[in-house]
C-alpha positions as CSV (number, residue, x, y, z in Angstrom):
1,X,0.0,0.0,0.0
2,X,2.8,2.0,0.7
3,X,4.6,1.6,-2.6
4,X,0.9,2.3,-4.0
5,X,0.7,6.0,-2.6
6,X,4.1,7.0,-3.0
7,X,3.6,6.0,-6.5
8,X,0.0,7.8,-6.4
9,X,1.6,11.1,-5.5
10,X,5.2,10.7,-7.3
11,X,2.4,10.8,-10.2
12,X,0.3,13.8,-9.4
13,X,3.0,15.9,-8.3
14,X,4.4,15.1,-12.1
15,X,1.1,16.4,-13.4
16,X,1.0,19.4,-11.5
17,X,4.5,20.7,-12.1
18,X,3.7,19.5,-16.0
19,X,0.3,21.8,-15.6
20,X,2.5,24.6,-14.1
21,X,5.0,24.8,-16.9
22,X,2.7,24.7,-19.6
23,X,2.5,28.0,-21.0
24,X,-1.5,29.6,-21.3
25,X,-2.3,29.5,-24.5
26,X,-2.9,33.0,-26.0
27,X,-6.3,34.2,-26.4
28,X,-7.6,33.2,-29.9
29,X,-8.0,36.3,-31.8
30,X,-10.7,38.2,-32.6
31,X,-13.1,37.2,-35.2
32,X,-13.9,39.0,-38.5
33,X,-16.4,40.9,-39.1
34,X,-18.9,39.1,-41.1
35,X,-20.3,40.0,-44.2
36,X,-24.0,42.2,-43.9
37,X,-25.2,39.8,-46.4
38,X,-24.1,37.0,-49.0
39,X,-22.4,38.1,-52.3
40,X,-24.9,35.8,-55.0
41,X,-24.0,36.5,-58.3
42,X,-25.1,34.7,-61.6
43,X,-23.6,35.9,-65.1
44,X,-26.7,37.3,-66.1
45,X,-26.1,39.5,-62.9
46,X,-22.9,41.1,-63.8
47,X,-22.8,44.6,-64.4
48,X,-20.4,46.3,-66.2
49,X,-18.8,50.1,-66.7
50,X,-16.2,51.6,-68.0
51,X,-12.9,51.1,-66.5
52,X,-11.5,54.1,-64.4
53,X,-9.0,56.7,-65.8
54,X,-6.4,55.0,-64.5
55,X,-6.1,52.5,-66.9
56,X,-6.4,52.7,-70.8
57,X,-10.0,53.5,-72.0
58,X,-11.5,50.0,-73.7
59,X,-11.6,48.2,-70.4
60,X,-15.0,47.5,-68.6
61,X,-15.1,46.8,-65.0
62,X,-18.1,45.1,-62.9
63,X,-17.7,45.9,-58.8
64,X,-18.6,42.5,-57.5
65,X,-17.8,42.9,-53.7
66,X,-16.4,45.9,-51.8
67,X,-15.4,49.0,-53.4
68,X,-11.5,49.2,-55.1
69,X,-11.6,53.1,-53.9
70,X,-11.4,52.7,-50.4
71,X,-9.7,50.4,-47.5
72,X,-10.8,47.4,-47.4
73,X,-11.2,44.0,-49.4
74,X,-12.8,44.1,-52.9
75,X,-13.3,41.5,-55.7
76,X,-13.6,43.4,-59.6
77,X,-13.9,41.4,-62.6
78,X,-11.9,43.5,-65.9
79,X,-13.2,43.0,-69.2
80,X,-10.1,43.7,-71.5
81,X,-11.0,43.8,-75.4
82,X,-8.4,41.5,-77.7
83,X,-4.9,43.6,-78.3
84,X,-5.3,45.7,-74.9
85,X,-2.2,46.6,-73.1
86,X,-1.6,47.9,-70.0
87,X,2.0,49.7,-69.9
88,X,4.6,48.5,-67.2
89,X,2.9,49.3,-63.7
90,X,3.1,47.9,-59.7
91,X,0.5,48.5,-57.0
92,X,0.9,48.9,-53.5
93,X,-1.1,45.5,-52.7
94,X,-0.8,42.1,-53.4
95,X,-2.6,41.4,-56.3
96,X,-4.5,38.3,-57.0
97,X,-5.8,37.4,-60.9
98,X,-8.0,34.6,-62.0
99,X,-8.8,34.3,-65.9
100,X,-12.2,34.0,-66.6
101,X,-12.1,33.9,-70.4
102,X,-9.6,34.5,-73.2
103,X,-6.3,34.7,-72.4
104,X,-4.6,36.8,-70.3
105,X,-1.1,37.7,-71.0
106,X,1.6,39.2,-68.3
107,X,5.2,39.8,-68.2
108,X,7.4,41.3,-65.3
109,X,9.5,43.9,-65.1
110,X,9.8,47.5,-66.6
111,X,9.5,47.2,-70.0
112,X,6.9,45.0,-72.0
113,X,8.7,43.1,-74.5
114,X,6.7,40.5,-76.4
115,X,9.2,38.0,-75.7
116,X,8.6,39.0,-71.8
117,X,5.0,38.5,-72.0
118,X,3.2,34.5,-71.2
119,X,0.1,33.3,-71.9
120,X,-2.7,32.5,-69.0
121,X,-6.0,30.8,-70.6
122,X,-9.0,30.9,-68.8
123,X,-8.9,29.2,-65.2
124,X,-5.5,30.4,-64.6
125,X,-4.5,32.1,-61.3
126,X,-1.6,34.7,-61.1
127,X,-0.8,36.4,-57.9
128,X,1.5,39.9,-58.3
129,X,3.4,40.7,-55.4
130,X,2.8,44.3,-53.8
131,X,5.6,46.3,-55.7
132,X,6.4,44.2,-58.4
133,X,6.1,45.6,-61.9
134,X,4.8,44.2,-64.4
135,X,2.5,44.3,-67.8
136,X,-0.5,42.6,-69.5
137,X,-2.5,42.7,-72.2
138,X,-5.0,40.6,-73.7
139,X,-5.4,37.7,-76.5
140,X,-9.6,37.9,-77.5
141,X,-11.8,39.3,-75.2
142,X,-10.5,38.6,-72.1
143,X,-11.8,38.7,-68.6
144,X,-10.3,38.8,-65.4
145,X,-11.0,38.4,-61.8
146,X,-9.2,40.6,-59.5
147,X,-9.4,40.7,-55.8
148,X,-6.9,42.7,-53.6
149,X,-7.5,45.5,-50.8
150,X,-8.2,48.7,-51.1
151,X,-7.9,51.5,-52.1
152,X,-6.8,49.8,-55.4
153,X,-3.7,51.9,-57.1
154,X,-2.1,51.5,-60.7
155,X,1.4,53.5,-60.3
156,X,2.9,53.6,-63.5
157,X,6.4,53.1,-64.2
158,X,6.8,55.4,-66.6
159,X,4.6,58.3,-65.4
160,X,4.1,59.8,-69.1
161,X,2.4,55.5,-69.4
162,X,-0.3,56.9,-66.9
163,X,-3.7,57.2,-69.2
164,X,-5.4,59.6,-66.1
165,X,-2.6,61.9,-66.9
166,X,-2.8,62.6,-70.5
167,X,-4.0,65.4,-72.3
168,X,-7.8,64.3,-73.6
C-alpha cells in the first residue's frame, strides 16, 4: 500500500508541475467581421462600366464585392478587349488574378517586350506581389477576376504611361 501512494503522489505531483509549466495559450484572436449579407451572383447578374481613368480606356469593370476606392477587401472582374495593353505598372497591394475567359497575357519587369510576355487561358490564377512591376495585355476578349484590398492603385512606371494623366 505503501509503494501504491508514494507511486500515487510521485504521479500527481508530475502532473501538477507539468500543468504549471505549460504555457497559457494566448487568447484566440478576434473574429472577423462578417459580411452584412451574402455576395450571390449569376452571369446574367454582372454589371459592367467603364474602367477608371487609370487604366487605358476600352476596359470594362463590374464591382462584384467591396469597393477598389477605399480600405478594405474588394473583388472586380476587368473585361479587356483582344490587343489591350496595360503599360509597365506595380501596386501597393498584393494582387490576385484569375482568368475567366480569353487569355490573359503578363510579363514582369519594366518594359513590356513581347518575348517577356506568357500566356494565362482561362482558369489560370496569377498572384503579383505588392511592388512588383509588371505588364499585361490581352489575346480575345478577355476577362479577369481581380481581388486585392483597397484602395486599389495602378502606379505607373513610366509616369508619361499613366492614361489619367494625358491630355484628352
Amino acid at each position: 500500500m505503501r509503494t501504491f501512494l508514494v507511486v500515487a503522489l510521485a504521479t500527481a505531483s508530475s502532473v501538477i508541475v507539468a500543468r504549471a509549466q505549460t504555457p497559457t495559450p494566448a487568447p484566440a484572436p478576434a473574429k472577423a467581421k462578417p459580411p452584412a449579407a451574402h455576395v450571390l451572383i449569376t452571369p446574367d447578374d454582372v454589371k459592367w462600366g467603364p474602367a477608371p481613368p487609370s487604366v487605358p480606356p476600352g476596359a470594362f469593370v463590374a464591382v462584384l464585392e467591396g469597393d477598389p476606392t477605399k480600405a478594405g477587401p474588394f473583388t472586380i472582374r476587368l473585361k479587356l478587349p483582344d490587343g489591350y495593353k496595360v503599360a509597365p505598372h506595380w501596386h501597393p497591394t498584393d494582387e490576385h488574378l484569375t482568368v475567366i475567359q480569353g487569355t490573359f497575357r503578363a510579363g514582369m519587369g519594366d518594359a513590356a517586350t513581347e518575348a517577356g510576355y506568357k500566356d494565362f487561358p482561362a482558369g489560370s490564377y496569377i498572384t503579383m506581389p505588392r511592388t512588383m512591376h509588371h505588364f499585361a495585355s490581352a489575346k480575345g476578349e478577355t476577362i479577369v477576376q481581380v481581388q486585392s484590398v483597397g484602395p486599389f492603385v495602378v502606379n505607373y512606371v513610366n509616369p508619361a504611361d499613366d492614361p489619367s494623366k494625358q491630355a484628352k
